[in-house]
N, CA, C and O atoms as a printed pandas DataFrame, in Angstrom:
     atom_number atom_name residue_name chain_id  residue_number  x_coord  y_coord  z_coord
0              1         N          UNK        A               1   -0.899  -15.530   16.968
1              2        CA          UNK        A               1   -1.542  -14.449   16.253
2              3         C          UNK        A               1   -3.034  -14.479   16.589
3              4         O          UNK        A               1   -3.585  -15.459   17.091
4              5         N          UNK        A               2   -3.664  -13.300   16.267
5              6        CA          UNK        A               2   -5.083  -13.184   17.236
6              7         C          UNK        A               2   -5.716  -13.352   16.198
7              8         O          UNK        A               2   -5.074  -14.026   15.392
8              9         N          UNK        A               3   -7.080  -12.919   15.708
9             10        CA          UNK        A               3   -7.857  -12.630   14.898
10            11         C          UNK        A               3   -9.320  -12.671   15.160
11            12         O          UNK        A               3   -9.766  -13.671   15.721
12            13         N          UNK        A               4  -10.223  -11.581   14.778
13            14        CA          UNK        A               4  -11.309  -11.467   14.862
14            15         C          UNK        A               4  -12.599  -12.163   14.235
15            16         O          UNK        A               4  -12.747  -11.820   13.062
16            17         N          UNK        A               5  -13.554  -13.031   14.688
17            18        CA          UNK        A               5  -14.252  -14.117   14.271
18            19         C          UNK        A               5  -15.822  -13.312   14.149
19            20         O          UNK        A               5  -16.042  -13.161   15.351
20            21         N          UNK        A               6  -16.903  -12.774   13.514
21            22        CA          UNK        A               6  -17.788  -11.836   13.501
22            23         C          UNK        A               6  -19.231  -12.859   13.765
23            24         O          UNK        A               6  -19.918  -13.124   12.778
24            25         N          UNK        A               7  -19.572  -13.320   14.930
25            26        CA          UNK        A               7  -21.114  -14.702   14.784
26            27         C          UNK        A               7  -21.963  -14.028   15.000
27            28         O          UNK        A               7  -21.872  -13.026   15.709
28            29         N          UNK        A               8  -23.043  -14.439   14.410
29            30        CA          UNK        A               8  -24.270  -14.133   14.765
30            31         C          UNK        A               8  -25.240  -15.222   14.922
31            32         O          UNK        A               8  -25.277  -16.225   14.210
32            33         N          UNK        A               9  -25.900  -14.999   15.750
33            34        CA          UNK        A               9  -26.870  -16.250   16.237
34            35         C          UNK        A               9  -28.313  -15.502   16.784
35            36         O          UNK        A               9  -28.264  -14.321   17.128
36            37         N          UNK        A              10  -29.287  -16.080   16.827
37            38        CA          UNK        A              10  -30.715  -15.689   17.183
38            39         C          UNK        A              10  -31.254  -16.033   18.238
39            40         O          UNK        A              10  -30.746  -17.085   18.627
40            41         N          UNK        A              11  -32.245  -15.571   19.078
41            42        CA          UNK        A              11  -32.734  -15.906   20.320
42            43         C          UNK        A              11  -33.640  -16.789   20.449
43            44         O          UNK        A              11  -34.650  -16.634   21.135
44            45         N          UNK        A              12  -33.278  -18.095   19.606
45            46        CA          UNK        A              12  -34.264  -18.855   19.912
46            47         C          UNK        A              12  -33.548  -20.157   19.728
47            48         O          UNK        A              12  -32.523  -20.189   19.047
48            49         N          UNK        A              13  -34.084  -21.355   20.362
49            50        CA          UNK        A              13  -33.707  -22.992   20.533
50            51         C          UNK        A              13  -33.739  -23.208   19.089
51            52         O          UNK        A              13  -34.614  -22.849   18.301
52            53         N          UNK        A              14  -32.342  -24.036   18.789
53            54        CA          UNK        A              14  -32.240  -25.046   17.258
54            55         C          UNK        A              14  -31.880  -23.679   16.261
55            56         O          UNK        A              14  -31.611  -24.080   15.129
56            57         N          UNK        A              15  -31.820  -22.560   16.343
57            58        CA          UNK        A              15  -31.854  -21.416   15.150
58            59         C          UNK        A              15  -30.425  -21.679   14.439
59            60         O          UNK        A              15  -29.566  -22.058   15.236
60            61         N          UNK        A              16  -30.106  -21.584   13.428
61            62        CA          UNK        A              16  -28.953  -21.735   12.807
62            63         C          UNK        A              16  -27.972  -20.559   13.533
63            64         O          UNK        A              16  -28.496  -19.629   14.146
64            65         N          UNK        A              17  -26.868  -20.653   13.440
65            66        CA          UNK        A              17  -25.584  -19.470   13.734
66            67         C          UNK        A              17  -24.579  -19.358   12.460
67            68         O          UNK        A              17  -24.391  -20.301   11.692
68            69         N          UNK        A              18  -24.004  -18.184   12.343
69            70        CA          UNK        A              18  -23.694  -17.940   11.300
70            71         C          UNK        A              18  -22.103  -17.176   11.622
71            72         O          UNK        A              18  -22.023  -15.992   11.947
72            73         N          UNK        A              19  -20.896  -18.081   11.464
73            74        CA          UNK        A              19  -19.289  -17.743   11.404
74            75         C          UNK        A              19  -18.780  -17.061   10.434
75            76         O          UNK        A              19  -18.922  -17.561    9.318
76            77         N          UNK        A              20  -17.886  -15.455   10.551
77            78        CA          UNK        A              20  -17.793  -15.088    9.321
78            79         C          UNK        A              20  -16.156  -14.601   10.043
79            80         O          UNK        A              20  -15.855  -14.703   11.232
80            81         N          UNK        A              21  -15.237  -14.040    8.872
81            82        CA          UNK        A              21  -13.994  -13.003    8.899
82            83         C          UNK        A              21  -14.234  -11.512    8.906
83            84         O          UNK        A              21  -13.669  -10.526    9.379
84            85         N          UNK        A              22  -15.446  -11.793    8.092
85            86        CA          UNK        A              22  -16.133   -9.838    7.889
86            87         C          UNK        A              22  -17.384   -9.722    8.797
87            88         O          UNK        A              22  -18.155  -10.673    8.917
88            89         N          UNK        A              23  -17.607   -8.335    9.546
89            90        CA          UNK        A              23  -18.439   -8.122   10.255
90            91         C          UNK        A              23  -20.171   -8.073    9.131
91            92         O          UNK        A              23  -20.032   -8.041    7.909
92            93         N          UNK        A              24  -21.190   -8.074    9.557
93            94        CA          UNK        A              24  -22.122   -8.381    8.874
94            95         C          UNK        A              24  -22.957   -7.709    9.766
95            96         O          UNK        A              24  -24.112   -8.132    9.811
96            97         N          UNK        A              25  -22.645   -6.693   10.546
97            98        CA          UNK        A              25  -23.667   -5.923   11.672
98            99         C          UNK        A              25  -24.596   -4.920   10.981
99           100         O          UNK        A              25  -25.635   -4.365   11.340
100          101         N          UNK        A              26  -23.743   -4.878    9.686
101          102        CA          UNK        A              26  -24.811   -3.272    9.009
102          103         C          UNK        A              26  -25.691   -3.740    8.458
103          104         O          UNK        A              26  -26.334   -2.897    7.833
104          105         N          UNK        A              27  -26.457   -5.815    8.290
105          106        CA          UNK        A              27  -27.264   -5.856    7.300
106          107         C          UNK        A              27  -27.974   -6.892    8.421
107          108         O          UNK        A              27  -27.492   -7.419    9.424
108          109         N          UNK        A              28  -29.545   -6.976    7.733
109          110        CA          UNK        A              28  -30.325   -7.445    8.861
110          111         C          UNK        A              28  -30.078   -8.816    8.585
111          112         O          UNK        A              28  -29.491   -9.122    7.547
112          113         N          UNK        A              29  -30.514   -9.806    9.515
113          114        CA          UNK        A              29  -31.100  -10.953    9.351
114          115         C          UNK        A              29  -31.769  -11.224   10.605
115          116         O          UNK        A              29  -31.713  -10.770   11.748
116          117         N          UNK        A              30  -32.495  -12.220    9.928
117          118        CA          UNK        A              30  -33.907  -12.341   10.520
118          119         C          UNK        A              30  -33.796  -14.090   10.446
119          120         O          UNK        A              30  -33.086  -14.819    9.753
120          121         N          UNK        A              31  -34.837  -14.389   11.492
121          122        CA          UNK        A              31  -34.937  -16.315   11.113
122          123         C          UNK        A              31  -36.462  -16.423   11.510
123          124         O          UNK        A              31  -36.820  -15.664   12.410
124          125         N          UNK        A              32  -37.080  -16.973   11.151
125          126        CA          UNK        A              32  -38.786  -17.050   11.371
126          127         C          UNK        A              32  -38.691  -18.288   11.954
127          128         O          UNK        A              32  -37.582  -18.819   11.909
128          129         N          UNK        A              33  -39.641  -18.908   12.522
129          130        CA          UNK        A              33  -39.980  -19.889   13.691
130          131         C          UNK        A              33  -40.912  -19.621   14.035
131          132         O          UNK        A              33  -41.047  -18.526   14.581
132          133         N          UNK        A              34  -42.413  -20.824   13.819
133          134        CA          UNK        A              34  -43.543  -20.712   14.565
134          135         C          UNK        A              34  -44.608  -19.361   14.321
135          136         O          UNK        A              34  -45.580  -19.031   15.000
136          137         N          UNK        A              35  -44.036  -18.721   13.089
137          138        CA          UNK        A              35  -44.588  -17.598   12.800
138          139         C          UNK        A              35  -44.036  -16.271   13.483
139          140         O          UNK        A              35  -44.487  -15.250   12.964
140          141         N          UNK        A              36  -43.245  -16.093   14.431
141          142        CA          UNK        A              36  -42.717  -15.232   14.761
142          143         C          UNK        A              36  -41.086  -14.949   14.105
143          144         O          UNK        A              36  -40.294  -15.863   13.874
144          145         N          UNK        A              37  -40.813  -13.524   13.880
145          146        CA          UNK        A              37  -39.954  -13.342   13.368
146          147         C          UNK        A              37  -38.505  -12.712   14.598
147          148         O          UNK        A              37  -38.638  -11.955   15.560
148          149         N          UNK        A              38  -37.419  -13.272   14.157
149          150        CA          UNK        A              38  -36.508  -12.842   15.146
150          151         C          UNK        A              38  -34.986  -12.772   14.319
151          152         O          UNK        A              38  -34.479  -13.425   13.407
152          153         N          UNK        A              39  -34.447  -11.295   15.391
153          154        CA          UNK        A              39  -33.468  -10.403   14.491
154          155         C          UNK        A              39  -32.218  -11.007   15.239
155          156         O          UNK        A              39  -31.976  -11.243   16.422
156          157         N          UNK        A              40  -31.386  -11.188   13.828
157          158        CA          UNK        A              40  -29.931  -11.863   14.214
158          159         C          UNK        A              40  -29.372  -10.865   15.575
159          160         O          UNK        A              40  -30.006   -9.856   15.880
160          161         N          UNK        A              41  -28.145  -11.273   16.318
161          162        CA          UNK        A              41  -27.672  -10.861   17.145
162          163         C          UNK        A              41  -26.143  -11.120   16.998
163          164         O          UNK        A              41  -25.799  -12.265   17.293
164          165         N          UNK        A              42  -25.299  -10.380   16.652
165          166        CA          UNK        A              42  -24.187  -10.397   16.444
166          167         C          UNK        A              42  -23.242   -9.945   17.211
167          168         O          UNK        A              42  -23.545   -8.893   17.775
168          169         N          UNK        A              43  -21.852  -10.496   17.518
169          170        CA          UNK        A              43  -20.773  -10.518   18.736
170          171         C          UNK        A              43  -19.780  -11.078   17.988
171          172         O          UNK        A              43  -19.838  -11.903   17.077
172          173         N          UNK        A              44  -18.588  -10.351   18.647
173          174        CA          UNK        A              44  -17.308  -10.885   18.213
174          175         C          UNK        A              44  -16.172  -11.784   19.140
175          176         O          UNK        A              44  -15.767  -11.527   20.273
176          177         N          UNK        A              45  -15.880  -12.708   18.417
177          178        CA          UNK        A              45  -14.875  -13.591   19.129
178          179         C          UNK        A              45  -13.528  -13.274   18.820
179          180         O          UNK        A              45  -13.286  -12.701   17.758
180          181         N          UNK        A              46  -12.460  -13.625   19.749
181          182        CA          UNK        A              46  -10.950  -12.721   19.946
182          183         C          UNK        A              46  -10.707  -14.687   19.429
183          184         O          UNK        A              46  -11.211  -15.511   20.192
184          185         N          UNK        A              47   -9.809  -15.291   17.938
185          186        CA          UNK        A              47   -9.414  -16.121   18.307
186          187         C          UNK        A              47   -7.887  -16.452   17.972
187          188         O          UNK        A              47   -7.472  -16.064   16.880
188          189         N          UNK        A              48   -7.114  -17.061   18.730
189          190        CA          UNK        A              48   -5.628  -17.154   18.270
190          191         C          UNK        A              48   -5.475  -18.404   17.132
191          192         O          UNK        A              48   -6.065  -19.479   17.252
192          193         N          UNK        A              49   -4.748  -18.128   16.225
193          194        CA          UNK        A              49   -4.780  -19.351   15.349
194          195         C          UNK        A              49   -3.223  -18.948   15.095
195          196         O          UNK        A              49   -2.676  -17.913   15.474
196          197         N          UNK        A              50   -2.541  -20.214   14.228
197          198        CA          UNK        A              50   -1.494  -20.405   14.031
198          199         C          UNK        A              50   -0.496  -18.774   13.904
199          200         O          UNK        A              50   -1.073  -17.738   13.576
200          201         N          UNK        A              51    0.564  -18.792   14.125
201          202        CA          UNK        A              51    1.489  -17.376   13.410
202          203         C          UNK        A              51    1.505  -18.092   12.156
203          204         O          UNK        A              51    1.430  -19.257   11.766
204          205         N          UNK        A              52    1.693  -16.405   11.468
205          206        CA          UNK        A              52    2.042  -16.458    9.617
206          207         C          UNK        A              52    0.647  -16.780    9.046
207          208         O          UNK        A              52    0.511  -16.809    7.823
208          209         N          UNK        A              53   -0.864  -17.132   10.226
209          210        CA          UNK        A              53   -2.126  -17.537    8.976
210          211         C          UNK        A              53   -2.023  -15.814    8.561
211          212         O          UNK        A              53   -1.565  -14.831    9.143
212          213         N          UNK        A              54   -2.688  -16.035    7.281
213          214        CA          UNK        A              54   -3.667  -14.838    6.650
214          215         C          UNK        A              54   -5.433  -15.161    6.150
215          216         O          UNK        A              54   -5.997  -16.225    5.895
216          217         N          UNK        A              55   -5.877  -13.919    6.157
217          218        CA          UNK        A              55   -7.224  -14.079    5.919
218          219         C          UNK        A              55   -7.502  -13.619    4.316
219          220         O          UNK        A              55   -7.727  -12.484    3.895
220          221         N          UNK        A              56   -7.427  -14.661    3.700
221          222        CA          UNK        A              56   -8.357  -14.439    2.021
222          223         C          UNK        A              56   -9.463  -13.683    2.236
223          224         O          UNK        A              56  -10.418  -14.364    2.610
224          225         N          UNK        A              57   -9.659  -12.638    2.146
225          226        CA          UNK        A              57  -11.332  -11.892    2.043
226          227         C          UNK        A              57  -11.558  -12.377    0.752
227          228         O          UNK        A              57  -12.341  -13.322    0.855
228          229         N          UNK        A              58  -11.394  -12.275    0.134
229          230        CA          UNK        A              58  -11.794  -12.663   -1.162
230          231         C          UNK        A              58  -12.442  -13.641   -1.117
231          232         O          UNK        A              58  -13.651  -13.423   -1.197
232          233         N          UNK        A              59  -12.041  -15.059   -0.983
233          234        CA          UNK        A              59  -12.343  -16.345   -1.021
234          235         C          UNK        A              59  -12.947  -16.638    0.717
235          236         O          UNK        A              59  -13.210  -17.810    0.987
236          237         N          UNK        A              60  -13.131  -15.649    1.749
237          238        CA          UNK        A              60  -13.524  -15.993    3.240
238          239         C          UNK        A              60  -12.680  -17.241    3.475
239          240         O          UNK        A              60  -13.354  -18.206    3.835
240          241         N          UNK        A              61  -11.455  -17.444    3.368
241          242        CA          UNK        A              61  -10.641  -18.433    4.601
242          243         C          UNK        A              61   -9.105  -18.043    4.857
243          244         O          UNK        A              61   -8.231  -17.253    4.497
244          245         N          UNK        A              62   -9.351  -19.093    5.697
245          246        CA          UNK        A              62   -8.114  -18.169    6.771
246          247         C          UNK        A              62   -6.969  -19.395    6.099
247          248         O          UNK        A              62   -7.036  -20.599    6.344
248          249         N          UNK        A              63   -6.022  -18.779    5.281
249          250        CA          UNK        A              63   -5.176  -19.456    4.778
250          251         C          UNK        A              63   -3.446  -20.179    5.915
251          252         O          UNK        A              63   -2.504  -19.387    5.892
252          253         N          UNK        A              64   -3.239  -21.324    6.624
253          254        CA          UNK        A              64   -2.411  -21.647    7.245
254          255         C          UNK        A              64   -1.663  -22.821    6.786
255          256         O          UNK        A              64   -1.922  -23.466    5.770
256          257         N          UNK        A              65   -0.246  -23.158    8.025
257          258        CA          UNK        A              65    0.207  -24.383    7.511
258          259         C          UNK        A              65    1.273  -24.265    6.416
259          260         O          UNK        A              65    1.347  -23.289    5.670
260          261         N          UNK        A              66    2.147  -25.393    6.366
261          262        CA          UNK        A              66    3.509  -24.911    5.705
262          263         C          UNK        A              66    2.782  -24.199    4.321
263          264         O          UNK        A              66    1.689  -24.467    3.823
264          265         N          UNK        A              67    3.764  -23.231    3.910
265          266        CA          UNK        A              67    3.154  -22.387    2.757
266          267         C          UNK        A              67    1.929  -22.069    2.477
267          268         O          UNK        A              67    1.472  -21.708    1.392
268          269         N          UNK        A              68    1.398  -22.210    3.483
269          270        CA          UNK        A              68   -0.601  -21.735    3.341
270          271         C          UNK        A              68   -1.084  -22.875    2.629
271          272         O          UNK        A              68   -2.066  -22.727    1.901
272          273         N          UNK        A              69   -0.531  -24.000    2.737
273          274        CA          UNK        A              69   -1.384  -25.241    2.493
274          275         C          UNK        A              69   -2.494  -25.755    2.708
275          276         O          UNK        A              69   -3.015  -26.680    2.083
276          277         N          UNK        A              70   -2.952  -25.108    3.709
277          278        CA          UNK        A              70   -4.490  -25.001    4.457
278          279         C          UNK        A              70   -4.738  -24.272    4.496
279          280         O          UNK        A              70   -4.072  -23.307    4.868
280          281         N          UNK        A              71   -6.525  -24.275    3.919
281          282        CA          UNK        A              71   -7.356  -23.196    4.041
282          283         C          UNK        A              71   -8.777  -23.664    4.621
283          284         O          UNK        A              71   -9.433  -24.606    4.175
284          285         N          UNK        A              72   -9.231  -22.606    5.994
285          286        CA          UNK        A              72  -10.088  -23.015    6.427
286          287         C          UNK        A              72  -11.067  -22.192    6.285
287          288         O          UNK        A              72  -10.845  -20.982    6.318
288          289         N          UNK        A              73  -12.249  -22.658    6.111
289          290        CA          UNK        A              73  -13.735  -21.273    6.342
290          291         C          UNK        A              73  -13.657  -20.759    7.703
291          292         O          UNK        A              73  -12.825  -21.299    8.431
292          293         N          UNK        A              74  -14.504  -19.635    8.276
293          294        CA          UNK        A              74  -14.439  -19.056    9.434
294          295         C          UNK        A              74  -15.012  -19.916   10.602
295          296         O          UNK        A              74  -14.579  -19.843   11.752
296          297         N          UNK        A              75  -16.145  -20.835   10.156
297          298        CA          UNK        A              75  -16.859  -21.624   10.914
298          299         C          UNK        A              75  -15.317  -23.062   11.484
299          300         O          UNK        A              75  -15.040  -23.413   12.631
300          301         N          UNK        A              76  -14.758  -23.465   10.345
301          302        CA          UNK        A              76  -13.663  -24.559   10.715
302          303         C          UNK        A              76  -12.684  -23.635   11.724
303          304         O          UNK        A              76  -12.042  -24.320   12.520
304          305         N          UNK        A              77  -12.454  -22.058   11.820
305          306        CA          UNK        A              77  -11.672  -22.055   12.345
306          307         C          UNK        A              77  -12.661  -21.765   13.567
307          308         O          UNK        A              77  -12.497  -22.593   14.463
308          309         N          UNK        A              78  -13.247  -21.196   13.732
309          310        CA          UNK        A              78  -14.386  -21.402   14.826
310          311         C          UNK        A              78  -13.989  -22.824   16.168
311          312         O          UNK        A              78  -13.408  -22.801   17.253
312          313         N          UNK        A              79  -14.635  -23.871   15.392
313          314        CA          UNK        A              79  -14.671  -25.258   15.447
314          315         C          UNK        A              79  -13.256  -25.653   16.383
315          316         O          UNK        A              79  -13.105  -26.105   17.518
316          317         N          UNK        A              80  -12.319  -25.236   15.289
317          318        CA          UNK        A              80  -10.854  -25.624   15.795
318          319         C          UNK        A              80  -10.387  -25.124   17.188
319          320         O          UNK        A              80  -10.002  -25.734   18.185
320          321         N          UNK        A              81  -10.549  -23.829   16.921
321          322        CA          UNK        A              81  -10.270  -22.753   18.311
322          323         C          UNK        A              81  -11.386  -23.645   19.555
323          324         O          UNK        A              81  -10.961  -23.748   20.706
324          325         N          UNK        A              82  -12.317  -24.041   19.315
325          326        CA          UNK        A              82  -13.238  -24.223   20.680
326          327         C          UNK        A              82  -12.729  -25.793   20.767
327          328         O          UNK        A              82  -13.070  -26.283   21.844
328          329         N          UNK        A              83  -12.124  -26.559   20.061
329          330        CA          UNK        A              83  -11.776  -27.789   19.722
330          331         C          UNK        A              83  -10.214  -27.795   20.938
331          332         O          UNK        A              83   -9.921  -28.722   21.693
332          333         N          UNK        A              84   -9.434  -26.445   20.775
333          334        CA          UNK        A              84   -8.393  -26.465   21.358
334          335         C          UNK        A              84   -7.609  -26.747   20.428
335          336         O          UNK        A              84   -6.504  -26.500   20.913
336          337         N          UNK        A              85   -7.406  -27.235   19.029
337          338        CA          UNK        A              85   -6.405  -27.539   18.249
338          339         C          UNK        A              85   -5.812  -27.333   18.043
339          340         O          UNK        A              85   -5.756  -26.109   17.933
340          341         N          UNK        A              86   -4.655  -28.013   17.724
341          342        CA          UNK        A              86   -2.961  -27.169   17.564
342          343         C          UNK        A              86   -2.885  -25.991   17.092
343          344         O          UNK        A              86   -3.174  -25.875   15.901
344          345         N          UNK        A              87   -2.485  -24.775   17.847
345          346        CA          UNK        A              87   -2.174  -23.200   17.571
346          347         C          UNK        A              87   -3.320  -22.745   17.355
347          348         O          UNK        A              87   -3.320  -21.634   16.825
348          349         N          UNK        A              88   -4.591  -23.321   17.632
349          350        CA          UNK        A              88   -6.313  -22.343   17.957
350          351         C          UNK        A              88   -6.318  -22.687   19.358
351          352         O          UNK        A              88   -5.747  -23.466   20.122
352          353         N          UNK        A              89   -7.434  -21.544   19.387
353          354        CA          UNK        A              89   -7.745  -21.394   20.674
354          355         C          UNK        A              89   -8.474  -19.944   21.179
355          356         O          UNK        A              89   -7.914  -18.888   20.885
356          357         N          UNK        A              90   -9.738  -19.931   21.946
357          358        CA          UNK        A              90  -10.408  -18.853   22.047
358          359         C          UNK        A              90   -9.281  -18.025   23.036
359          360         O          UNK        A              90   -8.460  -18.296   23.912
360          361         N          UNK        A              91   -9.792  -16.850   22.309
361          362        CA          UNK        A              91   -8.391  -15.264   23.489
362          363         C          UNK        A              91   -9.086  -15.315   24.507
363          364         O          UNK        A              91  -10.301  -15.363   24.311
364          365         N          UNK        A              92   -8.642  -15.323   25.799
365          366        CA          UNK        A              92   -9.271  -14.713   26.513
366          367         C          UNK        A              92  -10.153  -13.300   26.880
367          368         O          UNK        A              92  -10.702  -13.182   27.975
């Protein structure tokens, strides 16, 4: 099963990045550094995770695992998929 991963990250060395389930393109962010200010940049990742997960919007995690026994934030499934972990994995 596929699913859409929404990051945003900034143009500069060390800046935090930010993993979500919901897109976040309609609202600004910004990260300051050195006195200069710089505007998030947001892109979407294609990632496959287990069949049968679902995505809690409500609670932001991606619920998997016998009976949805596991629940991960967007960043763990992030993590997992670039990790290669059983049934993650970035789409081509």
């Amino acid at each position: 099963m596929q699913i859409t991963l929404h990051r945003r990250t900034f143009p500069v060395k060390d800046a935090p990045e930010g993993v979500s389930f919901v897109s976040s393109a309609h609202q600004r962010h910004t990260y300051t550094v050195g006195g200069k200010v710089y505007e998030g940049e947001c892109s979407e990742l294609q990632v496959v995770v287990p069949d049968g997960a679902k995505i809690d919007a409500l609670r932001n995690r991606l619920i998997w695992g016998g009976k949805g026994s596991v629940k991960s934030t967007a960043q763990e499934v992030f993590d997992l998929a670039r990790a290669r972990a059983s049934g993650f994995r970035m789409a081509k």
